[in-house]
N, C-alpha and C positions, 0 to 999 in steps of 0.2 A: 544965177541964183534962183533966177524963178523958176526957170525949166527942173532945175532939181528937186525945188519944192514943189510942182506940179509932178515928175518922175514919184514921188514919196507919196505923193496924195492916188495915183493913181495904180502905183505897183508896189502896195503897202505889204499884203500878203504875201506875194512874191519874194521882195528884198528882204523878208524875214524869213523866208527860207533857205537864201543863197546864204544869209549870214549862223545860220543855224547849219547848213551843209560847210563852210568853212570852219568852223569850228570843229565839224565831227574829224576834217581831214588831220587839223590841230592836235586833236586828242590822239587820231592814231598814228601823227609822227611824231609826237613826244619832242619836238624841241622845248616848250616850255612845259611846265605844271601844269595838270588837270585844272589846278585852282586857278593859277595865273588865266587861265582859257577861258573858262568860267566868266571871271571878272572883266578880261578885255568883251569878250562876247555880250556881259550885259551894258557895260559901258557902252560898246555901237550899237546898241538899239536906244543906250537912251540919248546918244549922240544923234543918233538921224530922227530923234521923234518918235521912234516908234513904242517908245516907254514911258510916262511921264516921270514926273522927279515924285508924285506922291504912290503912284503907282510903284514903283524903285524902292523907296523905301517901306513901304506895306509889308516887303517880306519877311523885314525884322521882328512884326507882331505874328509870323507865323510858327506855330507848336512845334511843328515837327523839329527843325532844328535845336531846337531850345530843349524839346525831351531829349532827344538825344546827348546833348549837353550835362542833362541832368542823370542819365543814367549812366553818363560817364565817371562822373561823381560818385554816383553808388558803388559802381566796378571797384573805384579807387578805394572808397570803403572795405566795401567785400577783402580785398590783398592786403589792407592795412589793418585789418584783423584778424587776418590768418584765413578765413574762409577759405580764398582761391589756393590759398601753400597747399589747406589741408584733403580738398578736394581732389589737385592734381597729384599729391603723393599718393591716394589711394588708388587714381586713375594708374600711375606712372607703375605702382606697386604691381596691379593685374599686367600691367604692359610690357613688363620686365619677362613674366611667365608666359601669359600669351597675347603677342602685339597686336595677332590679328582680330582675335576674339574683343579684346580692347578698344580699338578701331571699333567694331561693329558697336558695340554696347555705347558708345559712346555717339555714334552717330544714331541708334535707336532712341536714347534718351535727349539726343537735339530735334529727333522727328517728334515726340512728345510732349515737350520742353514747348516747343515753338508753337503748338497746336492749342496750346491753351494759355500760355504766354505771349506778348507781344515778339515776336522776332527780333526786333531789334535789343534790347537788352541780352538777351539770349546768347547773342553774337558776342554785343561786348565782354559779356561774361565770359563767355568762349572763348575767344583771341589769346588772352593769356595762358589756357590752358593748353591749346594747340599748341604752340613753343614750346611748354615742357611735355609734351606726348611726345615732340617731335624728336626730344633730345630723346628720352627713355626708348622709345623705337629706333631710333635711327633713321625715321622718314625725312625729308626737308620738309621742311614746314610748310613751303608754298604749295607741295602737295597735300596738304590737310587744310588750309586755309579754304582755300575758294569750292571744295567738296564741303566743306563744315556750313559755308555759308548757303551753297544751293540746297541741301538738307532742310534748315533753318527756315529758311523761305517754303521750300514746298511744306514742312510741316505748318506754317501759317495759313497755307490753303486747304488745311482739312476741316478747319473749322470757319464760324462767323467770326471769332474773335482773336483767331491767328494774326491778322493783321490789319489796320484801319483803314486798306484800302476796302476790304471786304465789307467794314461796317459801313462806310460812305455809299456802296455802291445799295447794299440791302436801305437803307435809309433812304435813299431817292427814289428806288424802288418801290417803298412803303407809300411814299406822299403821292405816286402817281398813280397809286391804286389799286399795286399788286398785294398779294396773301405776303406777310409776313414772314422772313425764311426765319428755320431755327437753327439752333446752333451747330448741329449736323448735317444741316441739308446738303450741303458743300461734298459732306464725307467723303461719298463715294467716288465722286469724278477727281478731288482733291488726292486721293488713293491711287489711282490710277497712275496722275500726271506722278506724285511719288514715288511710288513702285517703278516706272519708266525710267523718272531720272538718278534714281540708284541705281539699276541696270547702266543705263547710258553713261553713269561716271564713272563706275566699273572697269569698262568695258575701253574708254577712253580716258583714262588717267593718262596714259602715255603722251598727253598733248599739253598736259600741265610741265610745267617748269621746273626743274630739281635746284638751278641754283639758289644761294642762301639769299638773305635780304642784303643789302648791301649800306641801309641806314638800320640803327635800333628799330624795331619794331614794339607792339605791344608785350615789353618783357623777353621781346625776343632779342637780347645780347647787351642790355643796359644791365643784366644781373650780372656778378663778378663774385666769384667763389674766391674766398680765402681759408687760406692757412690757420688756424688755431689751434692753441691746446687747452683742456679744461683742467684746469687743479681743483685735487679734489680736498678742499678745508680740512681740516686737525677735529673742527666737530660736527664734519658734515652728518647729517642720517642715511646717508648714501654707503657709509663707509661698510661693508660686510657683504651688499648686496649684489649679485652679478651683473657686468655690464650691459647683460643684453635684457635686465629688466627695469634699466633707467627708463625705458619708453622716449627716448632723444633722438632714437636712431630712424632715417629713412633717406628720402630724396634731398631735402633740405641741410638734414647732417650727417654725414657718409664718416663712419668712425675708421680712422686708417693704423690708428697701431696705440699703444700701450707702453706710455715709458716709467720704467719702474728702477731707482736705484741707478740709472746714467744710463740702462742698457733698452732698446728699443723692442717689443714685440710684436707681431702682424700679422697670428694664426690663432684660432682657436680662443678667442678673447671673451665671446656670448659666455660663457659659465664661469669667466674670473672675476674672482669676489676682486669690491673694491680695496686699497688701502689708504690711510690719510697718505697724503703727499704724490698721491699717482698724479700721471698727465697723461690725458685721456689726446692724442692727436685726435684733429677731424678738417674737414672740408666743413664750410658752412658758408653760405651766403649772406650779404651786410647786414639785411633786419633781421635775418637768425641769431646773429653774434651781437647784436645787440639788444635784442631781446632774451637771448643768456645773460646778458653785461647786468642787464634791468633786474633779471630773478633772485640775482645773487645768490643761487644755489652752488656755482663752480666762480673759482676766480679765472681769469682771461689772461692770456699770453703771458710773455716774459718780462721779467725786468732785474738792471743790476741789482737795485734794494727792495729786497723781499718784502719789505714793510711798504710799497707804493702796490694801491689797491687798481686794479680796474674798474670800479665803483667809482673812482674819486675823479672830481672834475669834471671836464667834456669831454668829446674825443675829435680828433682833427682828420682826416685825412692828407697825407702827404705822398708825392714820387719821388724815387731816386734818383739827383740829379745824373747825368751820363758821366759827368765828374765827380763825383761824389770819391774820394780819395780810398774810400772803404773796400771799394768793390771789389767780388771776391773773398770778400772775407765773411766770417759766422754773421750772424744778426744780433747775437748775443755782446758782440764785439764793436759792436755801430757806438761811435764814441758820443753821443750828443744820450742814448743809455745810461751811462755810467756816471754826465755831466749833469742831467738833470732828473727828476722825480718823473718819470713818464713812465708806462708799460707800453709794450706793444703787443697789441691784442687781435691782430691779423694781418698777412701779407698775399696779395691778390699780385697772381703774375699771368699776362696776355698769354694765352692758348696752354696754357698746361702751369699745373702745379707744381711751386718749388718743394724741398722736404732737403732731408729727411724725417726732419722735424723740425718748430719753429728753432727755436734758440741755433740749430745745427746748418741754418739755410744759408747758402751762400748768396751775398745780394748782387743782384746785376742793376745796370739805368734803365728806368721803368719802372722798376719795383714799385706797387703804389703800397701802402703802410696804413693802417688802422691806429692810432698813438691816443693813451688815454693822459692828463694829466691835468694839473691847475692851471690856473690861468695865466702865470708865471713864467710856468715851461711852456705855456702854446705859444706866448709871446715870444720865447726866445726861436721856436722852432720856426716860425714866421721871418726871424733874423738870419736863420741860416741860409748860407747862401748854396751849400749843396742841397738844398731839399726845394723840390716847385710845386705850387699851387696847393700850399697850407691854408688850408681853410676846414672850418668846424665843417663835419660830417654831416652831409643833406639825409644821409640815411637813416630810420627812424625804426623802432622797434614796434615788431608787435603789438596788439591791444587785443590777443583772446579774449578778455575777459568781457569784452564789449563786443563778441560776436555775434552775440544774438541780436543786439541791438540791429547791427547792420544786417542780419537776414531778415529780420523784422519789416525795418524798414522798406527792403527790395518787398520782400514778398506783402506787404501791406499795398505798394502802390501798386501791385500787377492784380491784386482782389478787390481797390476801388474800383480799377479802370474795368476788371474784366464783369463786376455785378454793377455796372455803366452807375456809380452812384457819386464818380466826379471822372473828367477823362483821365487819360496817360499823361498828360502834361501835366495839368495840377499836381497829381498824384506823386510825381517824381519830384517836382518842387518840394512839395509839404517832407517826402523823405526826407529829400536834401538838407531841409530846416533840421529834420529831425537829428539827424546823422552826424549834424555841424554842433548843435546845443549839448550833445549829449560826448563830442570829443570822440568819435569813431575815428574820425580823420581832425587834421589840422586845416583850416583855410588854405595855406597857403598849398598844403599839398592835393586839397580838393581843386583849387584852378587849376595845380600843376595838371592832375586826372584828367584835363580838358584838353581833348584836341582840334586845337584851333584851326588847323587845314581842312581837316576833317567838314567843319561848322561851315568856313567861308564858301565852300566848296557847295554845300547845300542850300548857303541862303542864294548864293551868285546863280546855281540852275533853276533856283524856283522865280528869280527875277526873268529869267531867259523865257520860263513859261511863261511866265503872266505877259512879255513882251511877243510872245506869239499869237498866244489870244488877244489880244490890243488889236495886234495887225493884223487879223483875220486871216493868220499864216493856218493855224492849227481847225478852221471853219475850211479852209481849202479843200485839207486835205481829207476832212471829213467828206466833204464834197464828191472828191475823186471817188471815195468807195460806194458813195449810195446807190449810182449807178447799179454798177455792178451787183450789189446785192439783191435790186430789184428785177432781176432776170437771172440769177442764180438760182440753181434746184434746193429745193424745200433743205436736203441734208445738208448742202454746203456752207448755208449761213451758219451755223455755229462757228465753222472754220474761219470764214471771212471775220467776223466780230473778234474771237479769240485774236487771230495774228495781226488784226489793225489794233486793238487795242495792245499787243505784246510791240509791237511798232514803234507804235507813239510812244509808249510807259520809257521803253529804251532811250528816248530822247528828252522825255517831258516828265513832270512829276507825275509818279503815279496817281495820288489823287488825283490833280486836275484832268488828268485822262480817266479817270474814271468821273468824276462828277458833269464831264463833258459829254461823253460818251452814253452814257445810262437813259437818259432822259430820249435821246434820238435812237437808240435801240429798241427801246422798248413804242417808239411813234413806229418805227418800220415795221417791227413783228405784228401792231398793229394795222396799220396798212395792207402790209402783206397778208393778213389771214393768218399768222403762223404763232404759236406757242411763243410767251415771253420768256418764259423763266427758263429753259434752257442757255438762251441768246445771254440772258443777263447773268448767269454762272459761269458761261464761256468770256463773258467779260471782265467779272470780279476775278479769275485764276490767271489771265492773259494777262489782266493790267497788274499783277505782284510777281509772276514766273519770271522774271526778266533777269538772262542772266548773262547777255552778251557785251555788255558798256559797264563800267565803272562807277556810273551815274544812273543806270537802270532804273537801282532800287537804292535806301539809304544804306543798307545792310552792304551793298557792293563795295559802296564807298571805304567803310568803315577797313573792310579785308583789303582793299584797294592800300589803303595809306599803311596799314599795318604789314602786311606783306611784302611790302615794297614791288609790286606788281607792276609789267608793263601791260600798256593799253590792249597792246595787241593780245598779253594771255589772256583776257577776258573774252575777245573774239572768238580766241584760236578754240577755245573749250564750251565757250556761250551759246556759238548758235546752233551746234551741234544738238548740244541742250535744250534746249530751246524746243528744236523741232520735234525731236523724239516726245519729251512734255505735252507739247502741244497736240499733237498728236492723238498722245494717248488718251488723253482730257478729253478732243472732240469726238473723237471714235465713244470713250464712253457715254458721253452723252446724246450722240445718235439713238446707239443703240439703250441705254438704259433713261435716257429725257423722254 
């Protein structure tokens, strides 16, 4: 016991790097979770000492995972009032015409987006839309995910306040007594390393992934398109007008035919005037159809007694049992119909669309059902024994009306944080307050917004850092480069600072690699005779470009859990990235520093 408590005391730095080097080998054999790795890896440092228990928990009062928490929230705002529907229909609308063009404009407004926004919400915002680009193109998603997020990142390097490693590092900078950068000084070299790594992912797309996520992602396969038909009411003001100027129609609700009089149509329908009693077939997804349900402009699906509203009640969701005695037969015809006051106002079936139309669909086991009625019938439908897992509908309509609210909110805390008059974390908080009092979102669906792998994931690495700095693992390895830079040619230190700082970022928080880093670059350039502020630009872009680990950046993370990514694609396309980036960064500031 004591040899090992003397071992610890004297190969403290050391044993914090074998357990930091096991953990990388963890990550890249994927027997367990990133997170699960994480958490055992902080666990053996605070197992052997090299963590303390107050130190260990310190992470929990750190911002960063907590904004991101909070801009997870906002996200769920933004989709829960339509914002993200309405955005990616006009995305998905161009993308139907020209995919490519689409692509591009889209990846040009995340290199701007990011440049003067935080990167990280940017993402989140993004991730949902990516799934539905990916459907309207036909790309796999994993191929726009981790291109969406290297994008996202480099555009946070063109400015000072692209991302808060960049302010940490200009701020240390400041106290040690350099010229104040401004918000463009960055541009140019940040330009550069950009311009590079769009070429570089161009060029190397073919190392990204094609297969699909294999869990839900952000929106990527949790959404389920049903079946409906819209009746058009006796005094509707719709009645006379042509279908194609209801303004209903796009991504969200695909109109599939026209049934007028028992007989069905599904050509030329844009210039047919309405009539009372039509039924408008469509596709629409859960909060579209219940956000029609909400408007009461059309009534919703079928029922035996004309007189039972989609209006009235809740609505449950149920499947069809594989026994369910019906199967095969109409929907119109489903006896529990006929027996109680219910409508059915959507049928959602795994990988393709049942039809012809509702009332005419033949039902199979699985069927899942949309069922509106009192509370009467949801009782009895809960008694049935062919129907499984009746339970009221988690699905939630709409809240346009309250969308300003929520862009409000977003866009209020990215112009505290960005005119520094309270940080990003506050900022997102006080949204979250805002967004919550004012019913943009429900509580329970704003934690739903929260992805908790996502979080543990973040707080477990930033303990790993601060467990490295403890053990004087990450002074080590500081160590090893100083050497070297001090007998290196005037040109190559920009190189050396850029790729130890792109190094470490990949393993450690990037702040703490930038707040650790800044202060002894800028004593070397001193030392050395040499210009600082080049060295310390090649270190604010090194310590955010990181795009080969999971864990690099938090932005990685995020596309990590969302795309259902292995470790190794982040390698197999990272370091490539990486280098060309870096690269292009130090060359320009050779030659234009």
């Amino acid at each position: 016991m004591h040899f090992i408590t003397a071992l610890l005391g004297i190969y403290r730095a050391e044993i914090g790097l074998i357990i930091l080097a096991c953990m990388f080998v963890a990550f890249v054999r994927e027997r367990y979770s990133p997170t699960v790795v994480a958490v055992v890896g902080a666990c053996a440092y605070g197992v052997l000492g090299l963590l303390d228990e107050k130190a260990m928990f310190s992470v929990f009062s750190n911002s960063a995972p907590l904004t991101v928490g909070a801009m997870f929230v906002l996200s769920g705002a933004l989709i829960r009032t339509g914002v993200i529907g309405r955005i990616a229909d006009l995305i998905m609308t161009r993308a139907q015409r020209h995919p490519r063009i689409a692509l591009a404009e889209v990846a040009l407004g995340t290199l701007a987006l990011s440049a003067f926004l935080n990167n990280t919400p940017v993402v989140v915002l993004l991730i949902p839309i990516m799934f539905k680009l990916a459907q309207a193109t036909g790309y796999p998603v994993k191929k726009l995910l981790i291109p969406m997020n290297v994008v996202a990142v480099l555009g946070g390097c063109l400015t000072l306040v692209g991302t808060s490693t960049n302010l940490v590092v200009a701020g240390i900078a400041a106290e040690q007594g350099m010229a104040r950068f401004g918000i463009f000084d960055i541009a140019p070299y940040g330009a550069a390393g950009a311009a590079a790594g769009v070429v570089a992912l161009f060029c190397l797309s073919f190392l990204l992934p094609s297969d699909p996520p294999s869990i839900a992602g952000e929106d990527g396969g949790a959404v389920q398109d049903y079946l409906t038909e819209l009746v058009v009411p006796q005094e509707s003001d719709d009645i006379g007008e042509p279908i194609g100027s209801l303004g209903l129609f796009g991504r969200s609700v695909q109109l599939l035919g026209l049934k007028r009089a028992g007989e069905v149509r599904r050509t030329g329908l844009e210039e047919e005037e309405l009539h009372s009693g039509d039924r408008l077939i469509v596709r629409a997804d859960g909060a579209t159809i219940m956000t029609l349900r909400e408007s009461g402009r059309f009534d919703l699906g079928v029922a035996a007694d004309s007189r039972t509203s989609a209006q009235e009640g809740t609505v449950v969701e149920a499947m069809i049992a594989p026994s369910h005695p019906s199967i095969g037969e109409r929907l119109l015809d489903i006896p529990f119909l006929h027996a109680l006051r219910v409508r059915i106002i959507g049928i959602h079936r795994a990988r393709h669309l049942p039809g012809p139309d509702l009332a005419d669909t033949r039902i199979r086991g699985a069927d899942r059902l949309l069922v509106a009625g009192g509370d009467d019938a949801m009782r009895a439908l809960k008694d049935n024994p062919h129907l499984i897992g009746v339970d009221v509908s988690r699905t939630r309509a709409f809240r346009p009306r309250k969308a300003w609210i929520a862009i409000a909110a977003m866009a209020g805390a990215v112009l505290l944080s960005a005119f520094d008059v309270v940080g990003i974390g506050l900022a997102a908080v006080i949204a979250v307050g805002l967004i919550l009092v004012t019913r943009c979102i429900d509580p329970e669906e704003a934690w739903g917004a929260i992805d908790g792998d996502t979080l543990i994931l973040i707080f477990a690495m930033l303990a790993v850092g601060l467990a490295l700095e403890q053990a004087g693992s990450v002074a080590l390895m500081v160590g090893w480069i100083t050497p070297l830079m001090e007998i290196a040619p005037g040109w190559s230190l920009v190189f050396i600072v850029y790729f130890a700082a792109l190094i470490l970022s990949e393993l450690l928080s990037n702040n703490a690699v930038a707040a650790l880093l800044t202060p002894i670059t800028i004593a070397l350039a001193h030392q050395l005779g040499v210009d600082a502020r080049p060295l310390v630009i090649a270190l604010m872009i090194g310590a955010s470009a990181c795009f080969a680990t999971p864990i690099g950046y938090q932005t990685n993370a995020l596309v990590y859990a969302a795309g259902d990514y292995r470790f190794a694609d982040f390698v197999r396309i990272g370091v490539p990235i990486n280098i060309v980036v870096g690269l292009a960064v130090c060359s320009a500031l050779v030659l234009l520093g």
